[in-house]
C-alpha positions in Angstrom: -128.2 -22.0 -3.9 -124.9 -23.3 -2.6 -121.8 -24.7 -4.3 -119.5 -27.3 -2.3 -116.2 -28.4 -3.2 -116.1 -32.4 -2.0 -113.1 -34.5 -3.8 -112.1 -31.6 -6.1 -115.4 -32.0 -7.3 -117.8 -29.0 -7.2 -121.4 -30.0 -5.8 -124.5 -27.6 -6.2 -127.4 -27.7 -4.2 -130.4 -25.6 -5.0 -134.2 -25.5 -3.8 -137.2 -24.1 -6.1 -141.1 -24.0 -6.8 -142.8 -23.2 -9.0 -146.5 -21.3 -8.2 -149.3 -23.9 -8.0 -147.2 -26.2 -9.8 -149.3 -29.8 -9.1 -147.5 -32.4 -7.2 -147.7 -35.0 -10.4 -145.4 -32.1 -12.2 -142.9 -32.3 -9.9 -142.7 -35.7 -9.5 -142.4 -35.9 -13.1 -139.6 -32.9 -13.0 -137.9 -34.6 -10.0 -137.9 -38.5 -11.9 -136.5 -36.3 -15.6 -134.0 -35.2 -13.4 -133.0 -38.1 -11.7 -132.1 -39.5 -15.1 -129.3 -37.3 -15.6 -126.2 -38.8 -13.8 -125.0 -37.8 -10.4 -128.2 -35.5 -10.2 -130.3 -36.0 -6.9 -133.6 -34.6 -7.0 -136.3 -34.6 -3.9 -139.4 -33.0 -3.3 -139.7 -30.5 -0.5 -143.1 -30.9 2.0 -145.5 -28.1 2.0 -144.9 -26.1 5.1 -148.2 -23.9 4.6 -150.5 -24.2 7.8 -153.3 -23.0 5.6 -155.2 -25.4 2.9 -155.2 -23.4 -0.2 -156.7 -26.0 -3.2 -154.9 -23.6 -5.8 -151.7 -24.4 -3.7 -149.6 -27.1 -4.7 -149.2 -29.9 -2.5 -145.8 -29.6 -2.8 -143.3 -27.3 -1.2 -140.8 -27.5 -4.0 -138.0 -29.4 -5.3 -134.2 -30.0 -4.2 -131.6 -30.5 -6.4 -128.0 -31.5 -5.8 -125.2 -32.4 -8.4 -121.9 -32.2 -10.0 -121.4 -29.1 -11.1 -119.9 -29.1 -14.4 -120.8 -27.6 -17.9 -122.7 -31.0 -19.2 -124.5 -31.3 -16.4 -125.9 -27.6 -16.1 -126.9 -27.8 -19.6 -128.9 -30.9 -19.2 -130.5 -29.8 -15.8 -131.0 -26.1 -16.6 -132.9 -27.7 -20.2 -135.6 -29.8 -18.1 -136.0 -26.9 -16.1 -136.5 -24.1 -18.6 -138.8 -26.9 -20.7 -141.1 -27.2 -17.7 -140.6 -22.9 -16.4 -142.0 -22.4 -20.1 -144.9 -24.4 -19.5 -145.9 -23.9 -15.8 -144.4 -20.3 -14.7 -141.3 -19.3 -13.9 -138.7 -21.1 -11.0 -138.6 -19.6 -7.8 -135.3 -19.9 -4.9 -136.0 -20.8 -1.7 -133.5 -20.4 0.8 -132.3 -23.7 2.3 
């Protein structure tokens, strides 16, 4: 997780997964997120060279926005909803 200042504006970037989270989840995650303004939110491919059907498809989700109070709140309350129904949020280093 990274913050950037552009414009006098602070912009964080940050990539997680979630264990065997299914690719319908985050595509669901990733289009909650999208409707929070100046949020940007992509999935990551699955970089595995092994299949695994207990893996997800997916190899995790990137975020990038504004960093100010209103926005954390909003983007840290999809992500807690979804952490307390499919396991906790893992980092991965860009």
């Amino acid at each position: 997780m990274f913050n950037t200042i552009i414009n006098n504006k602070s912009t964080k970037k940050i990539n997680l997964t979630c264990h065997r989270l299914p690719l319908a989840m985050y595509r669901e995650i990733a289009s909650h997120l999208r409707q929070i303004e100046e949020v940007n939110a992509d999935l990551l491919p699955q970089t595995s060279q092994e299949f695994d059907y207990l893996q997800s498809q997916v190899g995790g989700l990137s975020l990038e926005y504004e960093s100010t109070k209103e926005t954390e709140i909003k983007v840290k309350s999809i992500l807690n909803y979804y952490e307390n129904k499919y396991g906790s949020w893992l980092t991965i280093d860009n």
